[in-house]
C-alpha positions as CSV (number, residue, x, y, z in Angstrom):
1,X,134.6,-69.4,-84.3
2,X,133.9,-67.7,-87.7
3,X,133.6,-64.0,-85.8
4,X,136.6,-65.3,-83.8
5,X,138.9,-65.4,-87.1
6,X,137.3,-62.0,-88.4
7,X,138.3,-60.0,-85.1
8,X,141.1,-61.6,-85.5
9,X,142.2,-60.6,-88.8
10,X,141.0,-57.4,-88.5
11,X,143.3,-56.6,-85.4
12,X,146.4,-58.4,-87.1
13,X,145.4,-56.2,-90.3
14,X,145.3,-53.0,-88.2
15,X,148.7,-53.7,-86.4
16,X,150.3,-54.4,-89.8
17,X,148.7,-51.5,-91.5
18,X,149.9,-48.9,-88.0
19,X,153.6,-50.8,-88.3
20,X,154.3,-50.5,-92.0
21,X,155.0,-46.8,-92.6
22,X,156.5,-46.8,-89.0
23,X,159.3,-49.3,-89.9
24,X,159.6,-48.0,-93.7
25,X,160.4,-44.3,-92.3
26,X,162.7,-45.0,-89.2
27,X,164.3,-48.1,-90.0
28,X,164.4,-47.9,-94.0
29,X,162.9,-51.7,-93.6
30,X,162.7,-53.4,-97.4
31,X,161.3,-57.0,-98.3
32,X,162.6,-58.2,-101.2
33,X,161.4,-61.8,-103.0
34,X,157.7,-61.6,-101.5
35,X,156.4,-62.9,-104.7
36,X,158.1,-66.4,-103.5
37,X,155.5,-66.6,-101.4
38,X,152.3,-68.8,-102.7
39,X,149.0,-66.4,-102.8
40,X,147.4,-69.6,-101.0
41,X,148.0,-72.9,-99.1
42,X,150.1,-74.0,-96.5
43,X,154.0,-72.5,-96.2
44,X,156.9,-73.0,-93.7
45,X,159.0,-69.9,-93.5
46,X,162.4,-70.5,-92.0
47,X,164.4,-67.6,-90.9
48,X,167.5,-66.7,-89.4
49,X,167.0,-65.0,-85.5
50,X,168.5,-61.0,-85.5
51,X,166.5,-59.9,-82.6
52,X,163.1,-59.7,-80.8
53,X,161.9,-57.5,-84.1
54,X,162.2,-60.7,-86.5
55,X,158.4,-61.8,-86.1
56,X,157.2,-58.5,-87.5
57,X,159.4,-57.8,-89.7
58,X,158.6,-60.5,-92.0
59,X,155.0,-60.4,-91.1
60,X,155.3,-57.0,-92.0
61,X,156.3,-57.7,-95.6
62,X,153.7,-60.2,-96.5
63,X,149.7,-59.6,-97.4
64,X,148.9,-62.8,-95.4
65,X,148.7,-63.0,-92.0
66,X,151.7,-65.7,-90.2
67,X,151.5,-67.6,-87.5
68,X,155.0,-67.7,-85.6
69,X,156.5,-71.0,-83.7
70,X,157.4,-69.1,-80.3
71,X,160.2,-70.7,-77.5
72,X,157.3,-71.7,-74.8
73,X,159.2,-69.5,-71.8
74,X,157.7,-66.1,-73.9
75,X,154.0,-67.6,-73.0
76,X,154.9,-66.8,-69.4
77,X,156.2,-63.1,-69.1
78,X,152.7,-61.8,-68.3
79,X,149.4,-62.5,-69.0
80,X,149.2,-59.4,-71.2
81,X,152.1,-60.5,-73.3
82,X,151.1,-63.8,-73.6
83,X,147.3,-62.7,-74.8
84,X,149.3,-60.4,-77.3
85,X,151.5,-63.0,-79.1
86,X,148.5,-65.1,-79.5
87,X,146.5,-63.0,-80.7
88,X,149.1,-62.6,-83.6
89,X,149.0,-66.5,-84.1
90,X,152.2,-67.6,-81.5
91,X,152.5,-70.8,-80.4
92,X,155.0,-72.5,-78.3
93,X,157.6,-75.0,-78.7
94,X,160.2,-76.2,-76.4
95,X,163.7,-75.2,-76.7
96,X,165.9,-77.5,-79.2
97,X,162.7,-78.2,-81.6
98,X,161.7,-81.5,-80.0
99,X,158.6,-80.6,-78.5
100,X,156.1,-83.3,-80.3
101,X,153.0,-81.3,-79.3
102,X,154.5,-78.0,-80.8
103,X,155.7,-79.6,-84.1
104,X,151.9,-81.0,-84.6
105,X,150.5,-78.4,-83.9
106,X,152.9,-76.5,-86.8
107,X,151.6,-79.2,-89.2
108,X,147.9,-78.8,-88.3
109,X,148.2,-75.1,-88.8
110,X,149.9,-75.8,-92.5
111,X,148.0,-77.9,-93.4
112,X,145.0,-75.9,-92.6
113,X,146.7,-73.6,-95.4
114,X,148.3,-71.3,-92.9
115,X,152.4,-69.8,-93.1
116,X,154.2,-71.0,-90.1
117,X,157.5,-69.4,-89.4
118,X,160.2,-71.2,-87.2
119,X,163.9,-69.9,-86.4
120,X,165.3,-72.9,-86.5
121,X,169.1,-71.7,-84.8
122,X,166.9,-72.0,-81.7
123,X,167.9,-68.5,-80.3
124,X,168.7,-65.0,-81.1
125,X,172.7,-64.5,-82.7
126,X,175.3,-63.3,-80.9
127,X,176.9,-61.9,-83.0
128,X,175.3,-61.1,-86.4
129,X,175.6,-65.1,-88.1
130,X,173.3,-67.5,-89.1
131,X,174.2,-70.6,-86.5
132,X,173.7,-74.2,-87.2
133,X,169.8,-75.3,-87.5
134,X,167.8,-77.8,-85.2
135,X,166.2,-80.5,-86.2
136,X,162.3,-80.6,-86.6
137,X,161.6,-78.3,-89.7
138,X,162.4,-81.7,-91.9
139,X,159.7,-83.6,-90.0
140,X,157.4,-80.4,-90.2
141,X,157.6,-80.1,-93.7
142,X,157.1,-84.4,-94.4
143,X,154.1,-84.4,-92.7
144,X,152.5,-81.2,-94.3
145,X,153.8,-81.6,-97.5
146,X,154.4,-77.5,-97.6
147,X,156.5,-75.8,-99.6
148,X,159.8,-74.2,-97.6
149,X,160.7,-70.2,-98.1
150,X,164.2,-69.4,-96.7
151,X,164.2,-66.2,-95.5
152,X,167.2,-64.0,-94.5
153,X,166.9,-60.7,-92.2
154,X,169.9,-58.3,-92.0
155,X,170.0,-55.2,-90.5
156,X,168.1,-56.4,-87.2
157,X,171.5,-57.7,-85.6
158,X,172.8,-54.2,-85.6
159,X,169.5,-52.5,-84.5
160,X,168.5,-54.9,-81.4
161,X,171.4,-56.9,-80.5
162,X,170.8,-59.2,-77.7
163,X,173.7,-57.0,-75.5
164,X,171.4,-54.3,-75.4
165,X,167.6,-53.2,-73.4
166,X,166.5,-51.0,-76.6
167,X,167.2,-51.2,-80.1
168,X,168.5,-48.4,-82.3
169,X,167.7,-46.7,-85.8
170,X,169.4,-48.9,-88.6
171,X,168.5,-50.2,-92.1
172,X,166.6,-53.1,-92.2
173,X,166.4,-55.5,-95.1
174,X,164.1,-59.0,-96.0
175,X,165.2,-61.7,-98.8
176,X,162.7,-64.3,-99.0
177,X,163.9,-67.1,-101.2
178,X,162.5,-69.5,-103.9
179,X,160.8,-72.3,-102.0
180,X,162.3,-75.4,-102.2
181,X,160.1,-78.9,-102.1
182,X,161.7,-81.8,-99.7
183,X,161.4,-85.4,-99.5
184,X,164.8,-86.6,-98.5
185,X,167.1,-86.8,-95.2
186,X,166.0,-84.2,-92.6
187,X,169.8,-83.6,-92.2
188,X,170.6,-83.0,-95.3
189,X,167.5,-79.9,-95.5
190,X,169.1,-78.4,-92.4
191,X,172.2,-78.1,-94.6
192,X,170.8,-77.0,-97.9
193,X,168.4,-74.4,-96.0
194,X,171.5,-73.3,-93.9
195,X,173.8,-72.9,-97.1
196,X,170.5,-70.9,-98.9
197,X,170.1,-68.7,-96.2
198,X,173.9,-68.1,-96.2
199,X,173.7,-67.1,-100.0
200,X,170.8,-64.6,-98.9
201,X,172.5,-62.9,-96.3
202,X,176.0,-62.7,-98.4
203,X,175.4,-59.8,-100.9
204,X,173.4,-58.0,-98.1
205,X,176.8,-57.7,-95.5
């Protein structure tokens, strides 16, 4: 298990290393607010859904590795693909965030001290907007007890829209926000994280 975690961090660290300068030089891709992140510990990222790119790009602007809540239907293009997203920490979760098994197995992963990142819209924009949220991040972040980063992509909508096969060369920007600490209604979070990504995104349009 122990060589299992090193080959794995040593492939996610080589990917990430490859990537960087790749994304920096064609896509002018920026993180901003990375020191919001905790240098340890559990942490639920939530993030608005540009386009396929979204995973990497805000693995890409962290030191730690993520581990990335996945709709369960990407499991099953191919084998290859499917060994591929695991190997960069995917799991899946049923469409709507209901799936009981994929929201434990978010918590055991945070509360192992790993960074889970869910898009919580449910699906890529249409057309460039942040969409109302699902439920489940609430119940995810109760039972872990995690702090909650807001994260904002921009840039990505207008590089790899869902309308088209192959994305194109635009600049790409990352906000992560102050993490906020939740004990009350699960409504109420989808609202406040909803209005906080909203603030993100607004100077970046």
């Amino acid at each position: 298990m122990i060589l299992k975690e090193v080959l794995r961090a040593l492939w996610y660290g080589l990917l990430r290393i490859a990537a960087q300068p790749l994304f920096c030089a064609l896509l002018r891709y920026r993180a901003y607010g990375r020191e919001n992140i905790p240098r340890s510990g559990g942490v639920l990222i939530v993030s608005n859904h540009q386009s396929y790119m979204d995973p990497l790009l805000i693995g890409l602007g962290l030191p730690r590795q993520i581990h990335i809540m996945a709709r369960k239907s990407l499991f099953y293009k191919s084998i290859l693909f499917r060994w591929f997203i695991e190997s960069l920490n995917a799991f899946p979760l049923k469409g709507g965030g209901t799936d009981g098994g994929g929201l434990k197995e978010a918590v055991k992963r945070l509360v192992s001290g790993n960074i889970v990142l869910i898009f919580p819209e449910g699906t890529r924009t249409w057309d460039g907007s942040i969409g109302e949220l699902h439920p489940g991040v609430g119940l995810i972040a109760q039972r872990s007890g995690v702090p909650i980063v807001p994260v904002v992509i921009q840039g990505a909508y207008e590089a790899w829209p869902r309308s088209r096969k192959l994305f194109r060369l635009r600049p790409i920007k990352v906000v992560f926000g102050s993490p906020i600490y939740w004990n009350g209604p699960e409504r109420e979070l989808s609202q406040r994280l909803r209005q906080e990504m909203l603030d993100l995104q607004a100077p970046l349009r």
